[in-house]
C-alpha positions in Angstrom: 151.8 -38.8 25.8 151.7 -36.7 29.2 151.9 -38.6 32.6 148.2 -38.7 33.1 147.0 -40.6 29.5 150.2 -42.8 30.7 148.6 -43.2 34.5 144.5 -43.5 32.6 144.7 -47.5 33.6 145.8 -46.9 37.3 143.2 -45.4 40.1 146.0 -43.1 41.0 148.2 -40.2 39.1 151.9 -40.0 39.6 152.6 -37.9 42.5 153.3 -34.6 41.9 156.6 -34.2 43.2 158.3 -37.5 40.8 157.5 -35.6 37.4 159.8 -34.0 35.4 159.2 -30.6 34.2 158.6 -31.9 30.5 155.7 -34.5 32.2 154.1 -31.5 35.0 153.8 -29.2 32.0 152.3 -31.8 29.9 149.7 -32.9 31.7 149.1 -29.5 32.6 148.0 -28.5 29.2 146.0 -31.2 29.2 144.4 -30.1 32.7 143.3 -26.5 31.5 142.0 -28.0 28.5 139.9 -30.5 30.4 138.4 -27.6 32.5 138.4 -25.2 29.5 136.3 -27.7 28.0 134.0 -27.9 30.4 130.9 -30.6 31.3 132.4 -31.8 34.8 130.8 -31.8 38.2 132.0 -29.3 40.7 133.9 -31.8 42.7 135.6 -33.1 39.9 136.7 -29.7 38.7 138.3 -28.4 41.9 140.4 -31.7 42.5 141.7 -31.4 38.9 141.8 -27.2 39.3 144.1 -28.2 42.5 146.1 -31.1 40.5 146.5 -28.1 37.9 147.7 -25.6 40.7 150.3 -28.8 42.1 151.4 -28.5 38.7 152.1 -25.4 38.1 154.1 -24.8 41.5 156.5 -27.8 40.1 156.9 -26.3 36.7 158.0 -23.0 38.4 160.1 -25.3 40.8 162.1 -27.0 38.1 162.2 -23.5 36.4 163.8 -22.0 39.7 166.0 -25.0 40.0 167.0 -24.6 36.1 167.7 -20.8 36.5 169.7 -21.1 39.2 171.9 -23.8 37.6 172.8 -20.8 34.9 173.8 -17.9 37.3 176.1 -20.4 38.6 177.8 -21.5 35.7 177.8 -17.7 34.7 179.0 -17.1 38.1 181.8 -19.6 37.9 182.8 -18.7 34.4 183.0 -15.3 35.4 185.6 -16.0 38.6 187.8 -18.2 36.2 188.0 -14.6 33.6 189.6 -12.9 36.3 
């Protein structure tokens, strides 16, 4: 289940910046399929477009944290060859 089904019974979703890049994509999917879907007020549909935005910047963050870990190790692997 993504982080907000597991946040439905609080008044507040977990913070952006303490999810993991499993639970940011997770929920999301389930963001663009809530808007994709349709039927909410304007209001509600920006503040979950800008939760979906938040998202997105902290996949791309744990992506760029990820991909930086490799050419590192790649790095360092490469320096021990020679």
């Amino acid at each position: 289940m993504s982080e907000a089904g597991e946040n439905a019974d609080r008044d507040e979703p977990t913070p952006v910046a303490e999810l993991g890049y499993e639970a940011a994509r997770d929920e999301l999917v389930d963001v663009v399929r809530i808007l994709e879907h349709g039927g909410l007020d304007l209001d509600a549909s920006l503040a979950l477009w800008e939760r979906g935005e938040a998202l997105a910047t902290r996949c791309e963050e744990h992506l760029a944290g990820a991909r930086k870990r490799v050419e590192d190790a790649i790095a360092r692997t490469e320096i021990e060859d020679e």
